[in-house]
C-alpha positions in Angstrom: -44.3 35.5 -17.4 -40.3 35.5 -18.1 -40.2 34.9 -14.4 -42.1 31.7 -14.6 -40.2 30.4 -17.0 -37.3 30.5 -15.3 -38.8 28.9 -12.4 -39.3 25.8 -15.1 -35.8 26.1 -16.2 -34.6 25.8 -12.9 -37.0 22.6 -11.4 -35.8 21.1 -14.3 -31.8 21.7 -14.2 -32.7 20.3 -10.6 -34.0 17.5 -11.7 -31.5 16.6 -14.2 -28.9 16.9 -11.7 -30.5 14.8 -8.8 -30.5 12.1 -12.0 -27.3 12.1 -14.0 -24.5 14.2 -14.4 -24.9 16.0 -10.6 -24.9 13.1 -8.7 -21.7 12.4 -6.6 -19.9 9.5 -7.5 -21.2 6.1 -5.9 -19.3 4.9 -2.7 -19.2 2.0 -1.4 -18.0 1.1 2.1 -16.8 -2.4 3.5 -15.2 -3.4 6.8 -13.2 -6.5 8.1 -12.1 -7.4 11.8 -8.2 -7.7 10.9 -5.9 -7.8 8.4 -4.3 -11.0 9.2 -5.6 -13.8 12.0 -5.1 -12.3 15.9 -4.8 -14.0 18.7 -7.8 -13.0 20.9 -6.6 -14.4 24.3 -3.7 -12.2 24.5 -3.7 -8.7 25.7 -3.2 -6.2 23.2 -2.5 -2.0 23.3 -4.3 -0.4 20.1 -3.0 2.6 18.5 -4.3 5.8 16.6 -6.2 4.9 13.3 -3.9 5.0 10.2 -5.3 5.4 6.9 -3.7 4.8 3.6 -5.0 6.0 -0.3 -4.8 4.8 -4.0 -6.5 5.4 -7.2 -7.1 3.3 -10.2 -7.2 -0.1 -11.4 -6.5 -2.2 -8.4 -6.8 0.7 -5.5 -8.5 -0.9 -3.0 -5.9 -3.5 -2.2 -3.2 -0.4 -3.0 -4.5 1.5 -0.7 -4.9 -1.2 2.0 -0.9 -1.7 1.3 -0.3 2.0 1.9 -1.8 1.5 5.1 0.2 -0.5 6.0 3.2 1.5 7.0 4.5 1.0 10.3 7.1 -0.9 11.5 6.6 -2.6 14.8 3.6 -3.0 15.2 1.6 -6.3 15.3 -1.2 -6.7 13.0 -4.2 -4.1 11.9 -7.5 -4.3 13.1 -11.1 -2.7 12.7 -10.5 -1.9 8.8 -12.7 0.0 7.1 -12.6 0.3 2.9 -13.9 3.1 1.4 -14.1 3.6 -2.3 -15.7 6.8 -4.4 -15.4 6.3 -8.2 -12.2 4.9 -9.2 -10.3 6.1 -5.7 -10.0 4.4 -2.1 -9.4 4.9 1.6 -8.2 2.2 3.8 -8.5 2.8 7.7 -7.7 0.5 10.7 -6.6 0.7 14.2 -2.8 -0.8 14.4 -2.1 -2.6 17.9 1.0 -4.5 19.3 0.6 -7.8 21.7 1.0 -6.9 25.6 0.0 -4.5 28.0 3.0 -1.6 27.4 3.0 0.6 24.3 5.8 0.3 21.6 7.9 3.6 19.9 6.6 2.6 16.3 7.3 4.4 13.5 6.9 5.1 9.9 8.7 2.7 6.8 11.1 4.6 5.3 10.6 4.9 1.5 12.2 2.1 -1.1 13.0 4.9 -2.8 14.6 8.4 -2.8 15.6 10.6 -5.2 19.3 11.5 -5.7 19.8 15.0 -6.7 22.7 15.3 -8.6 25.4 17.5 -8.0 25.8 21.0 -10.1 28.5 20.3 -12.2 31.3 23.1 -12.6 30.7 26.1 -15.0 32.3 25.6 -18.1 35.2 27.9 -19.4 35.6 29.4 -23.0 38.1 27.2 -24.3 42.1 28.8 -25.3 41.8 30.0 -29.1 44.6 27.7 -30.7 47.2 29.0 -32.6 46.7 28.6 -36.1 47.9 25.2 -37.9 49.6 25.1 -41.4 47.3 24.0 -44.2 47.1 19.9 -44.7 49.0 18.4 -47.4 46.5 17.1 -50.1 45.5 13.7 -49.4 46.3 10.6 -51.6 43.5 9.1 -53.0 43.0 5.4 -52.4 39.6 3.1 -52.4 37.1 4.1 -49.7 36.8 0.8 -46.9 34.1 -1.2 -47.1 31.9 -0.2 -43.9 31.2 -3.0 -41.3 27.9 -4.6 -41.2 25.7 -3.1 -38.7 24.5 -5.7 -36.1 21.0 -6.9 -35.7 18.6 -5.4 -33.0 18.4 -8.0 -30.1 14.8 -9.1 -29.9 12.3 -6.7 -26.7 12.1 -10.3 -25.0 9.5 -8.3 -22.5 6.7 -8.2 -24.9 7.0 -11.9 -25.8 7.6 -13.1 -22.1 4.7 -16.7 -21.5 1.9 -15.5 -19.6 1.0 -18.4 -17.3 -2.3 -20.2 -17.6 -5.2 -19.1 -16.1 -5.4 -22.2 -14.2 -2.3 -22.5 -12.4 -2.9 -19.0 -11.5 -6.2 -19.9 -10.1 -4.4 -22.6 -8.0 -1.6 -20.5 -7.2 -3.2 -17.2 -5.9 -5.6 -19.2 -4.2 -3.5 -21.0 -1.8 -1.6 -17.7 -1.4 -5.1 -15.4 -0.8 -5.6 -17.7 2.4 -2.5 -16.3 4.2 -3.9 -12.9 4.2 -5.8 -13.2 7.1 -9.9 -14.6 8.3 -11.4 -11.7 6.3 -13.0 -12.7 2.9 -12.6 -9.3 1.7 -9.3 -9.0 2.1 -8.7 -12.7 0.9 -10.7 -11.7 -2.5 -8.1 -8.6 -3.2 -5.4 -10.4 -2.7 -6.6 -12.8 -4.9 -7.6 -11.0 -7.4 -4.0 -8.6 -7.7 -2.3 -12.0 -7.7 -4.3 -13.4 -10.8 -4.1 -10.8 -12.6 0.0 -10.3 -12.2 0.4 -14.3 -12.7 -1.7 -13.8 -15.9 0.5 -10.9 -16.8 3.6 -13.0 -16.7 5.5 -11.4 -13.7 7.3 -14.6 -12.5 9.5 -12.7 -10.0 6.0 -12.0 -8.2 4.6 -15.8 -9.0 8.0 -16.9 -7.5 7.6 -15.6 -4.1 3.8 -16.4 -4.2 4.7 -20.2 -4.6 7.3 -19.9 -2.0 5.1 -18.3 0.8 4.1 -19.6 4.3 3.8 -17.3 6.5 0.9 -14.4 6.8 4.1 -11.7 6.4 5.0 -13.1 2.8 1.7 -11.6 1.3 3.0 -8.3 2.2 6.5 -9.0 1.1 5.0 -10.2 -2.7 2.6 -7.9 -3.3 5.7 -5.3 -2.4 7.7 -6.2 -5.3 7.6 -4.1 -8.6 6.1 -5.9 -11.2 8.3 -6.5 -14.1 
């Protein structure tokens, strides 16, 4: 009898788990040709698949930029997006126009920690000799103290966001330099909105003032501020 039961128990921990809090997180997986338009008539050498990874809000065009980090190569093709819960994978097969391959390498970081020195261990200090007692001081009115000055106003948390409009018009002209892919056009356009609405002008700046399929790269690069 006890033996049944806990054939029950277990159909039904099965059963619960093939239902709610078991089940792996939902993926989803998209693909687009290229990252930016290529030129189809010219001959190309393709390159080992790179693949680049981001988590959180805004991780699949993250991880898409994480990707991309070789220098000297031409353009990425063949991109797959993968996401599982809140994290993503981009892979794509990097290629350089011609017939010959290219020495390409890695982007060094924007940043690298500076260790700083050890600083000298400190000696006891000399005991001083002994000074004579202080002559009594005269007593005279205690000065006024200055007026402390006033805070300066956090000018960061009161910064304009821009209009949802303009950034509309804005991010979209800028989401068509990112290449023939809708997918990729739609992240871009999306991380650019929601910066402009955010009130990063530095970004909004260099979104206005890009032509070129390169620039998207060079934009989304910048720290937000």
């Amino acid at each position: 009898m006890k033996r049944h039961h806990w054939f029950r128990a277990a159909v039904g921990l099965l059963a619960l788990c093939a239902t709610t809090a078991c089940a792996p997180a939902q993926k989803t997986i998209s693909h687009a040709p290229s990252l930016a338009p290529v030129d189809t008539t010219r001959p190309m050498v393709r390159y080992k698949p790179i693949q680049g990874a981001a988590c959180g809000e805004g991780s699949a065009l993250a991880a898409i930029w994480d990707m991309k980090k070789l220098v000297g190569v031409d353009g990425y093709v063949e991109v797959t997006i993968e996401t599982t819960g809140d994290c993503t994978t981009a892979t794509s097969f990097p290629f350089t126009y011609g017939t010959e391959p290219r020495n390409i390498r890695l982007r060094k970081s924007r940043q690298q920690a500076v260790i700083p020195a050890p600083s000298p261990p400190s000696r006891a200090p000399a005991l001083a000799p002994p000074r004579p007692a202080p002559e009594p001081p005269v007593m005279t009115a205690a000065p006024r103290p200055a007026p402390e000055p006033e805070p300066e106003p956090d000018t960061r948390r009161t910064r304009p966001a821009a209009s949802t409009g303009r950034c509309a018009a804005d991010c979209g002209s800028f989401s068509q330099l990112a290449g023939s892919s809708d997918l990729i056009r739609n992240l871009v356009r999306k991380e650019c909105i929601d910066r402009c609405i955010r009130g990063d002008a530095t970004y909004q700046s260099c979104v206005r003032n890009s032509y070129r399929s390169k620039d998207v790269g060079r934009c989304n690069d910048l720290p937000e501020r």
